[in-house]
N, C-alpha and C positions, 0 to 999 in steps of 0.2 A: 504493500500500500504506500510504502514510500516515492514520495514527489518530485523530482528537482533536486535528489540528497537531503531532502527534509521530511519526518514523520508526519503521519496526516491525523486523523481520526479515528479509521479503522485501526491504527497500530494501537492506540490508546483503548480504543473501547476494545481488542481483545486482551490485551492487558488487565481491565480489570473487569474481565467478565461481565459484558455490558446484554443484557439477553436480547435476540435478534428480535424477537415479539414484541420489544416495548422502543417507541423511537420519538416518547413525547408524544405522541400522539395527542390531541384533543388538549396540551398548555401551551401557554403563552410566557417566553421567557423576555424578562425586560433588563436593559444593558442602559447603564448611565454612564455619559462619557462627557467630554466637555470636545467634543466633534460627532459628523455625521457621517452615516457611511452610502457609500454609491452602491446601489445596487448591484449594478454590473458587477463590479470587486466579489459577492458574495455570490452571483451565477458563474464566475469565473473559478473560483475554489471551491464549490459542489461540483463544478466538473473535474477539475482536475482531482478530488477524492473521488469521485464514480459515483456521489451521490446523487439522486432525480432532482433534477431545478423545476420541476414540475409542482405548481399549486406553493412559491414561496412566500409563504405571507410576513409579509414585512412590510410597517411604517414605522416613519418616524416623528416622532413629535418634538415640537420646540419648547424648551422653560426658557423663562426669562430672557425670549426674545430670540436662541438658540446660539448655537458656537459667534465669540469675534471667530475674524480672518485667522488672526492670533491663537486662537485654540485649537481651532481648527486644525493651523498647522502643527502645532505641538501635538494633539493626541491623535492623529488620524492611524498611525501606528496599531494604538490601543485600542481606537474602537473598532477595527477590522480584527483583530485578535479575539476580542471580547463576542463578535458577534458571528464572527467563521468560527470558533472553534465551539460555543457553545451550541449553536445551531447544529455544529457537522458532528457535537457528541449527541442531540438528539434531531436527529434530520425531521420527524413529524411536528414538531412543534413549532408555532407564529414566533415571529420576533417582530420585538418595539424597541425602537432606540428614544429613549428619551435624553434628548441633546439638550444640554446644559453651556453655558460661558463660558464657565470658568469652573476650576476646582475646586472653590470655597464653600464648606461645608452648608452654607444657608443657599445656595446654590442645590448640590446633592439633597437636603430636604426637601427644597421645591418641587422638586422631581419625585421625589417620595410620597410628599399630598397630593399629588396630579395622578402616582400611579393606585394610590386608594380612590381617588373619585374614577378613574376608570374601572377599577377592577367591579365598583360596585355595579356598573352596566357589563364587564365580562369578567366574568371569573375564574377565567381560563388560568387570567395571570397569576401565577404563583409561585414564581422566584424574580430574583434580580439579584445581576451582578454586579460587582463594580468593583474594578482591580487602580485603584489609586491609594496613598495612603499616605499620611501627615502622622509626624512625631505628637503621641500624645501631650507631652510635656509642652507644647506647644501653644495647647490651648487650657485657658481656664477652665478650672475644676466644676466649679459652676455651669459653664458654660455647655461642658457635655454631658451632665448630668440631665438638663435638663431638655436637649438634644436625645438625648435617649428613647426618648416618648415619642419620637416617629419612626425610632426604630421598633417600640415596643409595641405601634397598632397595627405597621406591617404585618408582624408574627401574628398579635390576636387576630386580624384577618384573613390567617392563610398562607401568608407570603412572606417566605424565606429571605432573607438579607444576606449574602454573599460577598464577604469582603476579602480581597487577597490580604496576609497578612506581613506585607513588604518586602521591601529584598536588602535589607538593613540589617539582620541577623540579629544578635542580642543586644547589639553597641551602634545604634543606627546613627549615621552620619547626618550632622544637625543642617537645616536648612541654606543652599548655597552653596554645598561641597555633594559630588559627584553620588550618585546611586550606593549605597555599602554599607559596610561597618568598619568601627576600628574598636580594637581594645579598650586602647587611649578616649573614647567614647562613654559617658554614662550610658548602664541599664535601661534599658525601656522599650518601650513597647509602641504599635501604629496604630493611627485610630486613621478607620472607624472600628477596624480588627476588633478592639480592646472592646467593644460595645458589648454586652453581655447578653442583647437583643439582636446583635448581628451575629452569624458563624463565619469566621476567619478562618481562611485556609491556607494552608503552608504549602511551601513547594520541597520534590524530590526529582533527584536523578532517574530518570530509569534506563539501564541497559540493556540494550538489544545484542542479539546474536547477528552471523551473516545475513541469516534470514528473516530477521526483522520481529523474532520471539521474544518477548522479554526475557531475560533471566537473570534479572537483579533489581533491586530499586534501595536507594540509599538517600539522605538528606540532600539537598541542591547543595551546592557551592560551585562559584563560577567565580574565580579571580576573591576580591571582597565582598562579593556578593550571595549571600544566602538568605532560607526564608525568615523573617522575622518571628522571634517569639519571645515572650517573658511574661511576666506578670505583673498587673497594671496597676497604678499609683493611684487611679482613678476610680474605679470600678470593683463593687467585691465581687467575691467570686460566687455565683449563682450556686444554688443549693443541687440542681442536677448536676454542678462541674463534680464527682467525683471517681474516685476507680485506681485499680493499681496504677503507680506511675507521679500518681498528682503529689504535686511539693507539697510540702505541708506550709501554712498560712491560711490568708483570707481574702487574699486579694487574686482575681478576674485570671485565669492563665490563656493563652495565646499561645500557638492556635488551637482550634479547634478538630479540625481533620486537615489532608493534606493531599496534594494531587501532582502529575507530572510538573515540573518547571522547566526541563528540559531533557537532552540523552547523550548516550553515550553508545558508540558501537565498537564492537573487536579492534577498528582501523582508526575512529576518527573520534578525539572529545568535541563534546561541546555541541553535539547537532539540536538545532532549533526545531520547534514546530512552521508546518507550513501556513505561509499566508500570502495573500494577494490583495496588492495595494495598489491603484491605480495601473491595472494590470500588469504588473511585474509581481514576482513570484520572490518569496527573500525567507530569514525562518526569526524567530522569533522565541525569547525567554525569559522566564522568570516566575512569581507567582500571579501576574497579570495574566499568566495562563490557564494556573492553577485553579482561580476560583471559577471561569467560565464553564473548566472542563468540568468541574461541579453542581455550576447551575443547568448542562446538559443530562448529569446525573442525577440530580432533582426533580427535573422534568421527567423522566422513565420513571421513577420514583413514584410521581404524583399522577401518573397515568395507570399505573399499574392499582395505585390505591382505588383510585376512580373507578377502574375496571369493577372493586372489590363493592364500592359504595360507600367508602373510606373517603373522611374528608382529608385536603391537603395540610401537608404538614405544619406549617408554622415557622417552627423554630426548629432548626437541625438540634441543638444541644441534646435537648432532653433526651433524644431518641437515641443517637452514637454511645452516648456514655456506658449507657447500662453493658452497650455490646465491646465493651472492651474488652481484646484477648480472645474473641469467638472468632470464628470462621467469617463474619461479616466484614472485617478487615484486615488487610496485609498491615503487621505489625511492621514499624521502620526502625530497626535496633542501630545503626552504623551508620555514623556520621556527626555533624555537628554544625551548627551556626556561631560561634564563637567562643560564648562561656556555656553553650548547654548542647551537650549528645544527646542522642537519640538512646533510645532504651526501652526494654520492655514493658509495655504498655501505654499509657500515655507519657508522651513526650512534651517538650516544650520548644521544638523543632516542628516536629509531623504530626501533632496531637494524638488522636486516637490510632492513626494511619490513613493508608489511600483504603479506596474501597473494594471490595469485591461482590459487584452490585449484583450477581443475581441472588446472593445468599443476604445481601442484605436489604431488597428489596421484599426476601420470603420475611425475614426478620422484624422487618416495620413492620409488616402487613399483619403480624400474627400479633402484637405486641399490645401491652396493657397501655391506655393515655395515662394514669396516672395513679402512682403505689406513696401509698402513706404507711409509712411503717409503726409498728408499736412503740411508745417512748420507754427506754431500758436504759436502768435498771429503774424501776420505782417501788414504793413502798407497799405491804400487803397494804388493802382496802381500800385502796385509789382505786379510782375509774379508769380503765383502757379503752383505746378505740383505735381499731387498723383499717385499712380498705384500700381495695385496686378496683379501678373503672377499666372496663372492656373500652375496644371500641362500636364493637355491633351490641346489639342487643345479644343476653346471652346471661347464662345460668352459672350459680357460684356456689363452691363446697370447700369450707376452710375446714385445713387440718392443722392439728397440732402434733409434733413429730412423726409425720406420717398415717397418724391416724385420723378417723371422719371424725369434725366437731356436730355430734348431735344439732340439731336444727341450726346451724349457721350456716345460712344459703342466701345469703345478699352481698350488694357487692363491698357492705362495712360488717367489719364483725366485732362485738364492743362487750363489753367484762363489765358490770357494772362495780364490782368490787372484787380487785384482785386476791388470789390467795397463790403462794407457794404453787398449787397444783397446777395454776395456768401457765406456768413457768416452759420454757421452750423451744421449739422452732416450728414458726407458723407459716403453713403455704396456704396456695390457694387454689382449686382448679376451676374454671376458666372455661367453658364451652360456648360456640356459636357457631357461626356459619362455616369461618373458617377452621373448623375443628377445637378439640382440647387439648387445653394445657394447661402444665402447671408451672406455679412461679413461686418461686422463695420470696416472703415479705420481710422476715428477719427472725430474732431470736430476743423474747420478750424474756427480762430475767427479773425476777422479785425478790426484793429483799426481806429476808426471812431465815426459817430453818432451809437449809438441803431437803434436794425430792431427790428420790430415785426413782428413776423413768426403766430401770431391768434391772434385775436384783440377779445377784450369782448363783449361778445353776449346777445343781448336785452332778456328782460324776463316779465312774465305778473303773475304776484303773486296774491294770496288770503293773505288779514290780518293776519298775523301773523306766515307764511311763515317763513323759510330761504331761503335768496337769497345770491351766491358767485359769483362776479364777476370775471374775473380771464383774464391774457395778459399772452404767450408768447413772449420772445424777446433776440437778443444776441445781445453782444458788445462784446470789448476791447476799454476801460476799461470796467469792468461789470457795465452795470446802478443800480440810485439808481430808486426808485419810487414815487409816488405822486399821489396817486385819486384824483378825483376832483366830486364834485356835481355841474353842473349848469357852466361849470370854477372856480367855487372856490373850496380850495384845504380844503380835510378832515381832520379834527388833526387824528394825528396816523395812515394815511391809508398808509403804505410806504412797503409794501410788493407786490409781486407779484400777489396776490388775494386780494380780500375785502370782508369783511362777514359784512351782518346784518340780527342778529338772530333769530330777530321779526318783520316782515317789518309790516309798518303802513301807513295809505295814503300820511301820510306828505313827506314819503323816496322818493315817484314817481320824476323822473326828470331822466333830461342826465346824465349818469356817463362814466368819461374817467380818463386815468392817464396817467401821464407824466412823461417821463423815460428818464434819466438826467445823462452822465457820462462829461469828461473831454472835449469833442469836443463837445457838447451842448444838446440841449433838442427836442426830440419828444411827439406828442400829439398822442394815439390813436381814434380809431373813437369812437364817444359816442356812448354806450349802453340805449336802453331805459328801464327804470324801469315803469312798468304800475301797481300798485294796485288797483286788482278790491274792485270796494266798495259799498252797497248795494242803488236802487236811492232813490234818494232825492228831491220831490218836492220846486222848487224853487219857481214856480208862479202859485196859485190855480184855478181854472174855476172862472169863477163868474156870480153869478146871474142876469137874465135876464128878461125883459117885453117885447113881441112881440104883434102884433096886431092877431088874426085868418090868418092860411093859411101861413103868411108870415113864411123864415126863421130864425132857432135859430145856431149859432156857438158856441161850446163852446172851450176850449183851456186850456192846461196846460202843463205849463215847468218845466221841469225835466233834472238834473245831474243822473251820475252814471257811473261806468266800469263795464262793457262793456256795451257800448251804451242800456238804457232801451227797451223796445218794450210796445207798450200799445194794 
């Protein structure tokens, strides 16, 4: 699928398992740029990827009067980038370029209110991208905060916010000095990335073989230049941002997920994606890639939801996080943007990872809108209350360590007053159209005595055996432990199991252990240990003198496990 020595679409979309059945169909992907794009430029690059230029629906609309000459010439780059490459990741889908001045953020708003009063006549529209980015430190703390609230009716209306997350790496190079980072550089972060209402996406390398296979992907770096990430000054960190990986603090991390920025093959670094700008053919990189190829994967995304009767997304955050470390995403372990590597699970490079959309297409589609987990630890005789919301209509059966909760069949299941017993791990299963599931909500723990949820099970040994005896149990505080043989307590037996390596007759007796936190102690039930053992003649026959005819009794006792048989 390779162009002119530049990657196209098709190389991407099989890269990340883009499924040929969804191609946007039936959204509208909208591109803010501070220029416009010439049609022909984007019938020019469906032909050369072999995509149909048949039925391309495209306008553009002006904000605030649309591009100076001056922007025009400045972004016309990015907004052929933004709109070839988002369109040629999902070819069915309409494209709007909403052409803005200039790139100052009350600019990009304008554009933002103009695309809710349209979408409420279509509402098709359900992403936007917009690969620009400004040093948060840049702007007042104020000033984006309360900027935020056009990013936040976006999401409640549907419509995903896609921001590239810069090509400044961790130490972005301040206003006036060339695209990059430096060491010598403060921390921080690109807004509108940092928005916590927007999803920012980072860029990766990806490796091709001869034949244009992927068979690597690694953080971008190109010269100074990598994806932007850190954690924001400005913004806390949203209560879905969690999962293996995440720093510890409170403030906003960047990015969110990650996508190509550029390639690399056997023979040549550094190859661009393809694009056609005033009909010449050139390639093109960075994360001004990365979010487009995005907002193409959003749209499959939200076509596919549609298919289901699934409304569209929103907000990417909520939905990614949970799937960290599944099959829905290529984890990015290798590389770096200057003070932060990449690593398993979320990063602060690639965030979650790039995608691997058809597994996480099945993934959204099955997925709960929203889990409220129990608050743990709390005190006996507090009130609980947990619940997960489906998205179709659909039936619910909460269990507490895998067992059915007697009539808790809605989608909240609430404890009016807790005790020790509710103590646990609570799921939920989850049926509707698209089938059942189940989902872990968490593990509610109460402060109190220790429960034991299995108590240690009797056993009947041959000599020299191993035998483990073994309790589960929850508290708040976590107990400690204490076997016992007979009630008396074992030196060293204070774990949760008890081994003896080589059991011998003497081990036979009751075994229990006592599990012991700050509000007192419980005894499980004894276990019995039985070692069989071969019998043993206690009391011989003995010899007898009878008269003729009369009779003779003879008799002998006998020990042994399991009872002898004579």
């Amino acid at each position: 699928a390779v162009y002119a020595g530049y990657f196209t679409p098709a190389d991407i979309a099989a890269t990340y398992g883009l499924p040929a059945a969804y191609t946007g169909s039936g959204q509208t992907i909208a591109i803010i740029m501070g220029a416009s794009l010439a049609e022909s430029d984007l019938t020019a690059f469906r032909q050369a990827c072999g995509i149909s230029i048949s039925g391309i629906g495209f306008s553009s609309i002006p904000i605030l009067g649309g591009p100076t000459s001056s922007s025009q010439s400045q972004n016309a780059n990015e907004v052929v980038l933004d709109c070839e490459w988002s369109t040629g990741m999902a070819p069915g889908a309409k494209l709007r370029v909403y052409a803005i001045p200039n790139l100052y953020t009350s600019s990009v708003l304008a554009a933002c209110t103009q695309i809710l009063a349209d979408a409420v006549i279509d509402p098709s529209i359900t992403v936007v991208s917009y690969s620009t980015a400004g040093l948060e430190s840049d702007m007042p703390k104020n000033t984006l905060l309360a900027d935020s609230q056009s990013f936040a009716q976006l999401a409640a209306a549907g419509i995903i916010f896609l921001a590239s997350s810069g090509d400044g790496g961790s130490n972005p190079n301040v206003a006036g000095q060339d695209n990059g980072y430096s060491s010598s550089n403060d921390l921080g972060v690109e807004y509108p990335a940092s928005d916590p209402n927007v999803t920012s996406v980072g860029g990766t390398t990806v490796t091709f073989d001869s034949k244009w296979m992927a068979v690597g992907e690694t953080v971008w770096a190109s010269g100074t230049m990598s994806p932007g990430g850190g954690v924001s000054a400005v913004f806390n960190r949203p209560s879905w941002q969690t999962g293996l990986g995440l720093p510890s603090g409170t403030g906003r991390c960047v990015p969110d997920v990650a996508a190509v920025a550029n390639s690399n093959t056997s023979t040549t670094q550094d190859v661009g994606a393809l694009i056609v700008l005033n009909g010449q053919y050139s390639g093109e990189a960075g994360t001004s890639l990365s979010a487009p190829v995005w907002a193409g994967v959003v749209a499959t995304i939200n076509q596919a939801r549609s298919s289901l009767g699934l409304k569209s997304l929103g907000l990417l955050g909520p939905w990614v996080y949970p799937l960290i470390g599944t099959n829905a995403f290529q984890d990015i372990t290798a590389g770096n943007n200057g003070a932060y590597n990449a690593g398993v699970g979320y990063d602060l490079c690639t965030g979650v990872g790039t995608p691997n959309a058809a597994n996480l297409i099945a993934q959204i589609d099955k997925e709960i809108t929203c889990v409220a987990p129990p608050a743990s630890p709390v005190n006996a005789g507090t009130a609980v209350t947990m619940s997960a919301t489906a998205q179709l209509a659909a039936t619910y059966q909460w269990q507490l360590n895998g067992a059915v909760v007697s009539g808790a069949t809605s989608s909240t299941y609430s404890i009016p007053t807790v005790s020790t017993a509710n103590a646990g791990s609570y799921a939920v299963v989850i049926t509707s159209s698209l089938g059942s599931f189940t989902y872990s909500i968490g593990v509610l723990s109460v402060n109190g005595l220790p429960v034991i949820t299995s108590q240690p099970a009797s056993l009947t040994l041959n000599p020299g055996q191993a035998v483990m005896f073994g309790v589960a149990a929850t508290g708040s505080p976590v107990p400690i432990y204490q076997w016992q043989k007979g009630g008396a307590a074992i030196s060293g037996a204070t774990a949760a199991t008890y081994t003896i390596p080589n059991v011998q007759a003497a081990d036979a007796g009751n075994y229990s252990v006592m599990l012991t936190n700050s509000y007192g102690s419980v005894v499980s039930d004894a276990a019995i240990l039985t070692v069989n053992t071969l019998p043993a003649i206690a009391t011989q026959p003995q010899s007898q003198t009878v008269k003729v005819g009369a009779g003779a009794t003879f008799t002998v006792g006998a020990t042994g496990t399991p009872t002898p048989t004579y």
